[in-house]
MARMINU-249674 format. One record per residue: residue number from 1; residue in one letter; x, z negated, y negated of N, C-alpha, C in turn. Coordinates in pm, 1 decimal. Each point is the difference from the previous one (the first is absolute). Example, Ala and Ser with C-alpha at 12.3 -4.5 7.8 and 13.67 -1.06 7.14 Angstrom:
# MARMINU-249674
1 / A / 1319.0 / -780.0 / 569.0 / -89.0 / 0.0 / -119.0 / 90.0 / 0.0 / -120.0 .
2 / S / -35.0 / 72.0 / -105.0 / 82.0 / -6.0 / -119.0 / -77.0 / -73.0 / -109.0 .
//
This chain:
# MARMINU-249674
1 / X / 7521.0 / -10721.5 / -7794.4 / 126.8 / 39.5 / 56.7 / 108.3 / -90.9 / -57.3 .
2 / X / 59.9 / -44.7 / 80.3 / 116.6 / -121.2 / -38.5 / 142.2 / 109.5 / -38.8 .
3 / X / 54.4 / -27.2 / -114.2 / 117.6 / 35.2 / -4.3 / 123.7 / -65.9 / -16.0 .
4 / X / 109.1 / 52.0 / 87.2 / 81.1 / -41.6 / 78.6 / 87.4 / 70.6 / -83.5 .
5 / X / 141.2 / -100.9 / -5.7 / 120.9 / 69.0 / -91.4 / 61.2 / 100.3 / 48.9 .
6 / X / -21.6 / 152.2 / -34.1 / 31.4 / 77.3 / 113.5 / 56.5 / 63.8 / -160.3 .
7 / X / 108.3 / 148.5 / 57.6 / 67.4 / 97.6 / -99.6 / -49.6 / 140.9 / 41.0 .
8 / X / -14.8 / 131.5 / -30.7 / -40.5 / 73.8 / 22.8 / 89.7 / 86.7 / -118.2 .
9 / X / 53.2 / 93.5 / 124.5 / 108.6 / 122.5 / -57.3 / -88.2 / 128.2 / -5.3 .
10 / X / 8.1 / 41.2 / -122.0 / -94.2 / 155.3 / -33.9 / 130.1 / 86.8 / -27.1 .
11 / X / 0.6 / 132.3 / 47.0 / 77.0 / 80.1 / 2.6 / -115.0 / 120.3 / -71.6 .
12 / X / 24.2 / 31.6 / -141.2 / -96.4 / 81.6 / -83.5 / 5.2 / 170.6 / 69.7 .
13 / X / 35.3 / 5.6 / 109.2 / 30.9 / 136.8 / 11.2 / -113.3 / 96.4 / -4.5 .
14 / X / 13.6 / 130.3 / -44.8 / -103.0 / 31.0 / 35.0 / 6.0 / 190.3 / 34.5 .
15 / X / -66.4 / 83.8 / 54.7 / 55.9 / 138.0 / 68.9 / -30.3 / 91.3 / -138.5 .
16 / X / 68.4 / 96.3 / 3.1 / -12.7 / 116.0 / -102.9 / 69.6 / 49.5 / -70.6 .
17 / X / 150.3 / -140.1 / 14.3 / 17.5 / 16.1 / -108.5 / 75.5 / 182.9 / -59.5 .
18 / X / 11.9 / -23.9 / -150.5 / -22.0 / 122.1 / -47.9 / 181.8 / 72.0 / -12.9 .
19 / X / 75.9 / -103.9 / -54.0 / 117.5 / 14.6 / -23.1 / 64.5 / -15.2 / 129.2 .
20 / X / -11.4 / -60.9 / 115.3 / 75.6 / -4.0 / 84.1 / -30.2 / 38.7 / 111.2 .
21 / X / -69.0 / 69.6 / 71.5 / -100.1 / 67.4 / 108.8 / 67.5 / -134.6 / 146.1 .
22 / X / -115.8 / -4.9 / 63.7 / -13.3 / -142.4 / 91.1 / 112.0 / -115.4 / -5.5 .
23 / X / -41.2 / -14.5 / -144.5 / 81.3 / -115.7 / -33.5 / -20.7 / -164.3 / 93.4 .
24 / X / -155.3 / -15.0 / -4.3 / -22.7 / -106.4 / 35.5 / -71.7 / 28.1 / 126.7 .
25 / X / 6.0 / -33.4 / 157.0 / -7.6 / 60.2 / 140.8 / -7.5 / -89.3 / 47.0 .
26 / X / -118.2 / -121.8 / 20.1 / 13.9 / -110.1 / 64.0 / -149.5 / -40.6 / 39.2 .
27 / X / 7.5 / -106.4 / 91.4 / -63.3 / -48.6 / 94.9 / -82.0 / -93.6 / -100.4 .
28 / X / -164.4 / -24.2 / -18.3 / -21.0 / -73.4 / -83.8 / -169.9 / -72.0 / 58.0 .
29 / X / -2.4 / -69.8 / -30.2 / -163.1 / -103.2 / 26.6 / -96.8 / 66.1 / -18.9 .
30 / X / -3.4 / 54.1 / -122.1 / -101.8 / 85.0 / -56.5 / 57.6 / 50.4 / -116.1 .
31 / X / -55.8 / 109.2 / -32.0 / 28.6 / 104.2 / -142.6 / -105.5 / -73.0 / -108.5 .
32 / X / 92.7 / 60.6 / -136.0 / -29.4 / -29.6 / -132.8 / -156.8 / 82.4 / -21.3 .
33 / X / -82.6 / -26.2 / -54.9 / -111.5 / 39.2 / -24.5 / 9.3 / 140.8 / -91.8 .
34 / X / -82.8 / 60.3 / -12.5 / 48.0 / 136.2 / -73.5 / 36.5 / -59.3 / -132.2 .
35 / X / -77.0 / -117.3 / -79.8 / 32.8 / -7.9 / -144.3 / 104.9 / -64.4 / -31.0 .
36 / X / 58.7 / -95.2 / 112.1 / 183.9 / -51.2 / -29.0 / 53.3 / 92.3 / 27.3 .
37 / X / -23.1 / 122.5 / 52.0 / 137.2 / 113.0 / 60.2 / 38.1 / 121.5 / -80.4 .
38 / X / -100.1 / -65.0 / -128.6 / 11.1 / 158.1 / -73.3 / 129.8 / -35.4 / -106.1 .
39 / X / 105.8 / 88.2 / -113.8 / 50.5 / -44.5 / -43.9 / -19.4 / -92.0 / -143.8 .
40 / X / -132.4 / -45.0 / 11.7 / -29.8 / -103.5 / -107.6 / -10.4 / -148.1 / 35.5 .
41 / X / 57.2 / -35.7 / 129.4 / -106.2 / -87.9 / 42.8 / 141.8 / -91.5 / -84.7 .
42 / X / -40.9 / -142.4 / 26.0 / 139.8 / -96.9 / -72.6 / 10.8 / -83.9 / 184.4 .
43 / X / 171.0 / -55.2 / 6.9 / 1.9 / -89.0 / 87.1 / -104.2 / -136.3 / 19.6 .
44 / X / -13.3 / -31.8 / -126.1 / -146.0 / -121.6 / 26.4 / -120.2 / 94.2 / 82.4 .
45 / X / -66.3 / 130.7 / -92.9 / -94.5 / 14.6 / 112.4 / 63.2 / 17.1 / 168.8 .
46 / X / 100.8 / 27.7 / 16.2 / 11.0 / -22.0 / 129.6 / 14.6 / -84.6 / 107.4 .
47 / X / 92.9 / -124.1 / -58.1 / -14.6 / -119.8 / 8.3 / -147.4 / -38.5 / 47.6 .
48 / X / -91.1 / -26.4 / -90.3 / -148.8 / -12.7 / -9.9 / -60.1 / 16.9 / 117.2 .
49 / X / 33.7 / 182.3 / 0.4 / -91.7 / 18.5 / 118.1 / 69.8 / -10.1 / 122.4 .
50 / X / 140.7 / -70.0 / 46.3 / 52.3 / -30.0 / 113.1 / -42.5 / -121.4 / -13.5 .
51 / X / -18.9 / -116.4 / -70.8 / -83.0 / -151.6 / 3.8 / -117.2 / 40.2 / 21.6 .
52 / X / -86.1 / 60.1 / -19.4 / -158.1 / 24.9 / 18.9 / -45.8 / 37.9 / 150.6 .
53 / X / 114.8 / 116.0 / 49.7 / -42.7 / 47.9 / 124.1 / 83.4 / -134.6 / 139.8 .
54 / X / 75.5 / -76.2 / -55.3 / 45.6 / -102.1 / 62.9 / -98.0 / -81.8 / 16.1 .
55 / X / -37.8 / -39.2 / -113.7 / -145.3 / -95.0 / -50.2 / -158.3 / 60.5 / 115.5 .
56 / X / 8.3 / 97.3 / -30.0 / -139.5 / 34.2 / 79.0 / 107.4 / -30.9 / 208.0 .
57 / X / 106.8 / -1.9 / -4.4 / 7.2 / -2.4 / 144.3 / 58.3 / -153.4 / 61.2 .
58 / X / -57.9 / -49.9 / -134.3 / 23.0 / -202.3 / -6.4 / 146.5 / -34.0 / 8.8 .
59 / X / 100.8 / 53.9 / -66.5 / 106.1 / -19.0 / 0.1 / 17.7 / -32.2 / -170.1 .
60 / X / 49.3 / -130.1 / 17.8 / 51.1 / -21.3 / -172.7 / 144.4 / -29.1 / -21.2 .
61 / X / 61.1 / 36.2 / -115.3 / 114.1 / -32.7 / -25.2 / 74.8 / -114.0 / -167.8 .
62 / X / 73.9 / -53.8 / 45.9 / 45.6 / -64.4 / -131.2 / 41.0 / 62.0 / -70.6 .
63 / X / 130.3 / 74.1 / 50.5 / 71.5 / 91.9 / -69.2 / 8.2 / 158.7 / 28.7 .
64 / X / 56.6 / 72.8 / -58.3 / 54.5 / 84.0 / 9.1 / 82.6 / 138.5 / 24.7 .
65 / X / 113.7 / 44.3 / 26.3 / 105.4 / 99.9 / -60.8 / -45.9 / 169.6 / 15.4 .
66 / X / 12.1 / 25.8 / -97.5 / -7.8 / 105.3 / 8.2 / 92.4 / 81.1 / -19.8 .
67 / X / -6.8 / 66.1 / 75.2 / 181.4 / 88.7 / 43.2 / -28.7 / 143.0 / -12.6 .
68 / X / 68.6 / 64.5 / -115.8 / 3.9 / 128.1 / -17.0 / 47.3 / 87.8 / 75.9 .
69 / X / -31.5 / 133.4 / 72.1 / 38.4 / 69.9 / 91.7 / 167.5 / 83.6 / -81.8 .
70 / X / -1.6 / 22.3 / -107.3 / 84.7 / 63.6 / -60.7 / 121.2 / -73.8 / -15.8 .
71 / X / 15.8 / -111.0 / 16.6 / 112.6 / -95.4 / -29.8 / 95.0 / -56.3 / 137.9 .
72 / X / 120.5 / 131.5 / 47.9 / 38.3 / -26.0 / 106.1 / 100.0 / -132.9 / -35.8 .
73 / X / 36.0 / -74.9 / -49.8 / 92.8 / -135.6 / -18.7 / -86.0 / -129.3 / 25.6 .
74 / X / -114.9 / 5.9 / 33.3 / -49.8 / -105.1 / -24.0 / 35.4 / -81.4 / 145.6 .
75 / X / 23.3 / -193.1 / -21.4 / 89.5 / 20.6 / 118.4 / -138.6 / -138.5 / 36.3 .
76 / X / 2.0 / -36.0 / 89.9 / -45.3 / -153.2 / 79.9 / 25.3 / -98.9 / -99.6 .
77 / X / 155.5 / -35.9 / -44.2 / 68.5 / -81.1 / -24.6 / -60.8 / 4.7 / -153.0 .
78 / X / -42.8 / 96.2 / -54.4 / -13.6 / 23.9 / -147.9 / -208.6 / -62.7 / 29.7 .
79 / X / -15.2 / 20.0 / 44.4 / -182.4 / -24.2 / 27.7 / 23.0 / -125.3 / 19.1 .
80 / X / 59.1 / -53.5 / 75.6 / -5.7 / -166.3 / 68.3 / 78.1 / -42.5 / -166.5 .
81 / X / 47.2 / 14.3 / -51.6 / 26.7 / -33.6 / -126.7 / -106.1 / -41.8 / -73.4 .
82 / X / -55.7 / 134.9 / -71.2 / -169.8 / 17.1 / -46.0 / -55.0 / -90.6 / 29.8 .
83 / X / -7.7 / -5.0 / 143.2 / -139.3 / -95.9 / 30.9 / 47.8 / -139.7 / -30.2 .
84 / X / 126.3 / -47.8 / 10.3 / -12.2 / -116.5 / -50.5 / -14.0 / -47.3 / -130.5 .
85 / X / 63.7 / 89.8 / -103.2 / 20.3 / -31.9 / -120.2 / -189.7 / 7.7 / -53.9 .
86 / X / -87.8 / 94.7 / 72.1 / -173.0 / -14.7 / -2.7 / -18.9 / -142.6 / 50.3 .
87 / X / 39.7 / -20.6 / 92.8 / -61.7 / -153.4 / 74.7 / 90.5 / -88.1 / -100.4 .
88 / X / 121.4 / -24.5 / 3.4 / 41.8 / -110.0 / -57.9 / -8.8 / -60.8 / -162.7 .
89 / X / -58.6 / 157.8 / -51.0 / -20.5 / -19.0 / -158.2 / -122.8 / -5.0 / -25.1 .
90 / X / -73.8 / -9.3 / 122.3 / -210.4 / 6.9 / -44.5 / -21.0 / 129.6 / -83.8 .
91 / X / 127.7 / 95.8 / 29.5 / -63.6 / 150.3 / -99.0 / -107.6 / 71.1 / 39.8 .
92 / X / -45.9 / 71.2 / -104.3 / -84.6 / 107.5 / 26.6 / 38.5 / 102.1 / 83.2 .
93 / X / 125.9 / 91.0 / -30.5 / 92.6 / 98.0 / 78.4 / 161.1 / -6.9 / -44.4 .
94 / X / 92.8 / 74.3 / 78.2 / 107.8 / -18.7 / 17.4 / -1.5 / 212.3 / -0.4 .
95 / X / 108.1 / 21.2 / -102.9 / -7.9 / 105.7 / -20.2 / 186.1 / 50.5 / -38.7 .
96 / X / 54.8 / 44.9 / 139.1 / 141.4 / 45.0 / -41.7 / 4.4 / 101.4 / -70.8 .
97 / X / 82.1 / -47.3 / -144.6 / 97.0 / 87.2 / -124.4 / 132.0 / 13.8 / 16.2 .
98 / X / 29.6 / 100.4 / -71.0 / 152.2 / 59.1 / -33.8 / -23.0 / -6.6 / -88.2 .
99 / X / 143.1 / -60.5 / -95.4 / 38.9 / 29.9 / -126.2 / 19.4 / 163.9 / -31.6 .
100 / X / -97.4 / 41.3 / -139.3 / 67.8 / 119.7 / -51.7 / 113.2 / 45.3 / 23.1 .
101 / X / 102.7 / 90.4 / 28.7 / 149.5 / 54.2 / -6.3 / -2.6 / 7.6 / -126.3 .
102 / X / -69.8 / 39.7 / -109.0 / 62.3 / 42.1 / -151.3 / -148.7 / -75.0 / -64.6 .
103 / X / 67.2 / 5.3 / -96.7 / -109.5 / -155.7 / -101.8 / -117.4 / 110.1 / -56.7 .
104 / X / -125.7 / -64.5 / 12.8 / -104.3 / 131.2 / 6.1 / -23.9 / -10.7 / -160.7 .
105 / X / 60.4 / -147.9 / -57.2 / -18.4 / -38.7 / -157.6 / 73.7 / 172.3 / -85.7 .
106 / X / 73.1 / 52.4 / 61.4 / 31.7 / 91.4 / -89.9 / -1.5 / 171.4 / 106.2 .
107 / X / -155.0 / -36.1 / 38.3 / 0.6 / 144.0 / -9.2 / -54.9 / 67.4 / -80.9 .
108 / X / 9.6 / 117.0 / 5.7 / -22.1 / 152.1 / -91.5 / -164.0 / 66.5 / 73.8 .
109 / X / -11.6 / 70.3 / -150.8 / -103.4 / 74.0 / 73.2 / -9.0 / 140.2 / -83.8 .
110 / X / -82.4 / 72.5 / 75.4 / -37.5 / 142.3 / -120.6 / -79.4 / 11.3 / -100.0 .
111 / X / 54.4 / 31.0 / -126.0 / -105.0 / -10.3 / -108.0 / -84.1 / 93.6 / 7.7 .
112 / X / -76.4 / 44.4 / -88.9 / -102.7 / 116.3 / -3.3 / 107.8 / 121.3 / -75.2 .
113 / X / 96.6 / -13.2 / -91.8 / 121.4 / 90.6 / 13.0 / 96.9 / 18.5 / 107.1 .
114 / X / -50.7 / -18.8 / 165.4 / 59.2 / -6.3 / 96.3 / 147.2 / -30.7 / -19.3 .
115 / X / 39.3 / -123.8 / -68.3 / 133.9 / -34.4 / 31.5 / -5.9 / -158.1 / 26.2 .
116 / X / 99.3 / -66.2 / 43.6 / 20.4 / -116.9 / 46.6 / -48.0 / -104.5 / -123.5 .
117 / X / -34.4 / -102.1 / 3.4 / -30.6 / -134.5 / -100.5 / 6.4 / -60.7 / 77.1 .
118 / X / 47.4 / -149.0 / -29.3 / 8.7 / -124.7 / 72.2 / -158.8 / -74.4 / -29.7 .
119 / X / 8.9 / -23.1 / 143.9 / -194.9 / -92.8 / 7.9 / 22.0 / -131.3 / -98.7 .
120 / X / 132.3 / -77.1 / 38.4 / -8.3 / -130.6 / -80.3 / 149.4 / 20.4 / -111.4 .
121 / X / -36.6 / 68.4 / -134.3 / 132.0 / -9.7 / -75.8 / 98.2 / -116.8 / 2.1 .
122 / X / -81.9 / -101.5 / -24.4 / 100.2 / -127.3 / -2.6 / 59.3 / -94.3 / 129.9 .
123 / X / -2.0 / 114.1 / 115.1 / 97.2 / -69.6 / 97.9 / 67.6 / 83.5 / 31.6 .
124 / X / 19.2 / 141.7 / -91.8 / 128.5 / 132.3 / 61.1 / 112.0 / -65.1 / -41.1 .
125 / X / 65.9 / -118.7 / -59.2 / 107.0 / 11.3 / -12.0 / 42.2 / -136.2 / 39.9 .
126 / X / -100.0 / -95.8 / 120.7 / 38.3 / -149.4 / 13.1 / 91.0 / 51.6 / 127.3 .
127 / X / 107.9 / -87.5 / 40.9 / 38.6 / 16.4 / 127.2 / -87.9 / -71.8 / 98.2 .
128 / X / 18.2 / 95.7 / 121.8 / -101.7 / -17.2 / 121.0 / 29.8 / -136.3 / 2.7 .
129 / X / 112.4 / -86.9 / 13.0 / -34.6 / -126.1 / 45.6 / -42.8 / -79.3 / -56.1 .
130 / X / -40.1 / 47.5 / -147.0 / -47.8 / -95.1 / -58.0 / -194.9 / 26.7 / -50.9 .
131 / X / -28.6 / 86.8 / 140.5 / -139.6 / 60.3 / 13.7 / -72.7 / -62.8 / 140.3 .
132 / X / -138.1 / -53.7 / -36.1 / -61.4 / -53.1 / 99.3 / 22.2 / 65.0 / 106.4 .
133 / X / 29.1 / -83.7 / 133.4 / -7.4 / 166.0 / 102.6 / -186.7 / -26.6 / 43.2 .
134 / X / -20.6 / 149.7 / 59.0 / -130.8 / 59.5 / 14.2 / -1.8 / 51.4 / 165.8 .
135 / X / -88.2 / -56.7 / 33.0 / -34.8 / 35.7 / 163.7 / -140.4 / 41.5 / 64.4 .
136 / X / 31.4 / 122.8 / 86.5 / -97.4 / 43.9 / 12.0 / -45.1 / -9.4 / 137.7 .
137 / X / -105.8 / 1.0 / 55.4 / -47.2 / 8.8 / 170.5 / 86.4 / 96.5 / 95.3 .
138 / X / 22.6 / -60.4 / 97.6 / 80.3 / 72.8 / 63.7 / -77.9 / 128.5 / 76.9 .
139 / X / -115.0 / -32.1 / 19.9 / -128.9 / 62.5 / 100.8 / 25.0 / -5.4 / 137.8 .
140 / X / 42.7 / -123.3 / 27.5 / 47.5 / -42.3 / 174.4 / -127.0 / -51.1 / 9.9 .
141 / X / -15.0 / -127.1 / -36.2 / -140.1 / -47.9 / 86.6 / -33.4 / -127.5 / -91.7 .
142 / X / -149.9 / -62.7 / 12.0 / -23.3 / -110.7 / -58.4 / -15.7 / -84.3 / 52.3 .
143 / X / -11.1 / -130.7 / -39.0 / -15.4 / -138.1 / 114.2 / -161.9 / -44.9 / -83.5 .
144 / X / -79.8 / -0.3 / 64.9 / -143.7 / -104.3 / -94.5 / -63.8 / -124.6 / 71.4 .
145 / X / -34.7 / -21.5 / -87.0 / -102.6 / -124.1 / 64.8 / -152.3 / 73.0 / -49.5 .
146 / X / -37.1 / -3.3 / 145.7 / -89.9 / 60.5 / 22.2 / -134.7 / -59.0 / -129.7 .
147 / X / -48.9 / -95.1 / 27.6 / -105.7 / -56.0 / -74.0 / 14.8 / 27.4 / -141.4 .
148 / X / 157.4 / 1.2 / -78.9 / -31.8 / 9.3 / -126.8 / 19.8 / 171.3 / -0.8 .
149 / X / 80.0 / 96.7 / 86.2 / -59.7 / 137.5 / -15.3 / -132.7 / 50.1 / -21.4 .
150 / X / -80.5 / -72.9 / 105.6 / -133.9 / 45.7 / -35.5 / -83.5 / -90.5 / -105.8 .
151 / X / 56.9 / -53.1 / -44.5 / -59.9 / -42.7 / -135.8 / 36.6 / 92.6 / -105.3 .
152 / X / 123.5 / 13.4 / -21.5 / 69.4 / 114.8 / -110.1 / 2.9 / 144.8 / 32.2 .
153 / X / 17.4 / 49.3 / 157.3 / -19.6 / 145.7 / 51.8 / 94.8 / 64.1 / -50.4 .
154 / X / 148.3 / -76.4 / -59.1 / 95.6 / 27.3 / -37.0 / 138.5 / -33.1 / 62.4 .
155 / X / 156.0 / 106.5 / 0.9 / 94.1 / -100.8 / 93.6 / 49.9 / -47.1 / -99.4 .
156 / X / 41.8 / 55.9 / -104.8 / 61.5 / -97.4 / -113.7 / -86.0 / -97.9 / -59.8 .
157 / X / -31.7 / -128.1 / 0.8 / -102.2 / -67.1 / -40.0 / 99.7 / -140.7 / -82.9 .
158 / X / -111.6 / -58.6 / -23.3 / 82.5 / -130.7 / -112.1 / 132.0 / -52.0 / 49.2 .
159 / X / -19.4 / -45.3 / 142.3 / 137.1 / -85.3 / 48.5 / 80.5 / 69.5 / 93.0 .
160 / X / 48.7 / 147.8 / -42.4 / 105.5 / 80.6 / 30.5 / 142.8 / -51.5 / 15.4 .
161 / X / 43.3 / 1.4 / 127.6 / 176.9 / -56.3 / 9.6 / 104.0 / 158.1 / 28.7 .
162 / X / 72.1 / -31.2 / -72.5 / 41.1 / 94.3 / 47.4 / 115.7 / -15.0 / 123.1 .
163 / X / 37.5 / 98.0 / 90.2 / 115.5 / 3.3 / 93.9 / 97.8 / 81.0 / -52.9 .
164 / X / 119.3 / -29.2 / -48.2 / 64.2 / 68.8 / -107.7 / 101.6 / 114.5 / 162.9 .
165 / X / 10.7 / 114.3 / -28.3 / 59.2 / 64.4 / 86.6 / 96.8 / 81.2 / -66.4 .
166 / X / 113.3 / 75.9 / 79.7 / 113.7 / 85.0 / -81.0 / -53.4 / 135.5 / 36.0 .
167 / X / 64.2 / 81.7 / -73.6 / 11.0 / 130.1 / 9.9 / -9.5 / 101.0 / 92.2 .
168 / X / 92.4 / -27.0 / 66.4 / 25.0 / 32.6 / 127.8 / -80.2 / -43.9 / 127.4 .
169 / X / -126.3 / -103.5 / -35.3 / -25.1 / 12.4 / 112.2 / -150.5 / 39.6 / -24.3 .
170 / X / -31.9 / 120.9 / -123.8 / -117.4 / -0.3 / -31.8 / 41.4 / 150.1 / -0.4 .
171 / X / -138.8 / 92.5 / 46.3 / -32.8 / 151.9 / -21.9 / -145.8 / 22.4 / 44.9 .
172 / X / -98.1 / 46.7 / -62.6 / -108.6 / 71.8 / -4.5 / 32.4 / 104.1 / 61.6 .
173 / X / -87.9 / 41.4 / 93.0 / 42.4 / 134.5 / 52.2 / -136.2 / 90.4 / -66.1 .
174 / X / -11.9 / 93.6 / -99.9 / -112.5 / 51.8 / -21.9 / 15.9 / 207.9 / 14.7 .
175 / X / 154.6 / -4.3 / 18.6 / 12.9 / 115.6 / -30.1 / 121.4 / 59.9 / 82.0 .
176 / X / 73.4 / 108.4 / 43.2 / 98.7 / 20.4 / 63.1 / 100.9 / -21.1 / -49.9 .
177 / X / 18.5 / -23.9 / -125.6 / 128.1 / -97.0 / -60.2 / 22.7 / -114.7 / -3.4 .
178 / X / -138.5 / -31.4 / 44.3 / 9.2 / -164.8 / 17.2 / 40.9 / -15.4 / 120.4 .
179 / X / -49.3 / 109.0 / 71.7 / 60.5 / -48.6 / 136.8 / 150.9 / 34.1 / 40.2 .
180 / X / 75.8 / 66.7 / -89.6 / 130.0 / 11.0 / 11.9 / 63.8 / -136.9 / -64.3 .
181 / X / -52.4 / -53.1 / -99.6 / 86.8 / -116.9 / -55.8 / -31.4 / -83.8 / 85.7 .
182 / X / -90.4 / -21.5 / 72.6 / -6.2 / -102.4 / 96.8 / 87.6 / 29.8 / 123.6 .
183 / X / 2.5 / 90.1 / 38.8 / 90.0 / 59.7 / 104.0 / 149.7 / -85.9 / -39.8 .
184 / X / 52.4 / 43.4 / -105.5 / 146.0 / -8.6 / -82.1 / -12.0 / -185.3 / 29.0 .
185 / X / -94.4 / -38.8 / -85.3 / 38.0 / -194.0 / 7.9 / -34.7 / -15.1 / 148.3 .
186 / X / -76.9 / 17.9 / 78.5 / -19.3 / -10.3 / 138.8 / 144.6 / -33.2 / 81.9 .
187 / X / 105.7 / 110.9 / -47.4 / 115.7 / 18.2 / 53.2 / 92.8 / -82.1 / -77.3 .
188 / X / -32.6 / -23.9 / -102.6 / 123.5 / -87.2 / -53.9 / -64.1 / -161.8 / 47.6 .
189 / X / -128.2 / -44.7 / -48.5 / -28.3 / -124.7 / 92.1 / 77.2 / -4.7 / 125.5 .
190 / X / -60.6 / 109.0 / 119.8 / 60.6 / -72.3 / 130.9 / 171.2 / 41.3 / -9.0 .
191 / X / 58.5 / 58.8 / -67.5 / 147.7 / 8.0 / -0.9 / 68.5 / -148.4 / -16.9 .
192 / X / -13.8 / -102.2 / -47.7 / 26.4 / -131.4 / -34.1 / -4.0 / -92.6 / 122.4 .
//
């Protein structure tokens, strides 16, 4: 089977879900196998088995995206990004972060005398700007190159780029509060 530079958009959705009753209601090729659909499975096994069942129907791909059902901001303009900064940097994946809002160097936690302690003593008293900033996955979607995914079966892998994104245009929807804060930036985005 000859492969041809082609992209391939995975949308991880999948029915049941628990917190949001018919969250995800869509039209699809084929369903997740019982052992990606349970809540252990990881996005690589799913990945996997959307390359495998492509594979058995002689369809191959170079790349990529995988697009989270929970992440209503995710835009065209932000993917066509991804994919270039994957193609133009020979990366492994392209994975949009937000900067922390508050420096995670000085958070707190509960002791076993249930009261507050700082995790790292010696950065409670640096000022934030003078603290690495720390960024975390947004859970919008990933960009891969296919061949070195299935070598590693991982999306974060050695030659990770990141797509640096703001605040505002990032929300997980996992819960009905999530879906109100998204509601709230929804409206202040298109107000502009």
């Amino acid at each position: 089977m000859e492969k041809t530079k082609s992209t391939l958009a995975i949308i991880t959705a999948r029915g049941g879900s628990k917190r949001i009753p018919r969250k995800n209601i869509a039209v699809v090729p084929f369903f997740r196998s019982e052992k990606t659909s349970d809540d252990f499975a990881t996005t690589a096994d799913v990945l996997e088995e959307v390359l495998q069942e492509y594979e058995k129907r002689g369809k191959s791909f170079t790349h990529i995206c995988c697009i989270y059902p929970t992440a209503p901001f995710v835009t065209a303009q932000n993917i066509k990004q991804a994919m270039e900064l994957l193609v133009e940097n020979q990366a492994d994946s392209v994975m949009p972060v937000v900067k922390f809002s508050f420096p995670p160097q000085r958070a707190v936690v509960v002791d076993e005398k249930g009261t507050l302690t700082p995790k790292w003593e010696e950065y409670m008293n640096c000022r934030s700007q003078d603290l690495e900033p720390f960024y975390h996955d947004c859970g919008q979607f990933y960009c891969l190159n296919v061949q070195r995914f299935l070598e590693e079966k991982k999306v974060v892998m050695d030659k990770t780029m990141p797509l640096f994104m703001e605040e505002m245009q990032v929300q997980d929807i996992d819960t009905e509060e999530d879906w109100k804060i998204a509601e709230v930036k929804y409206r202040i985005l298109h107000e502009q």
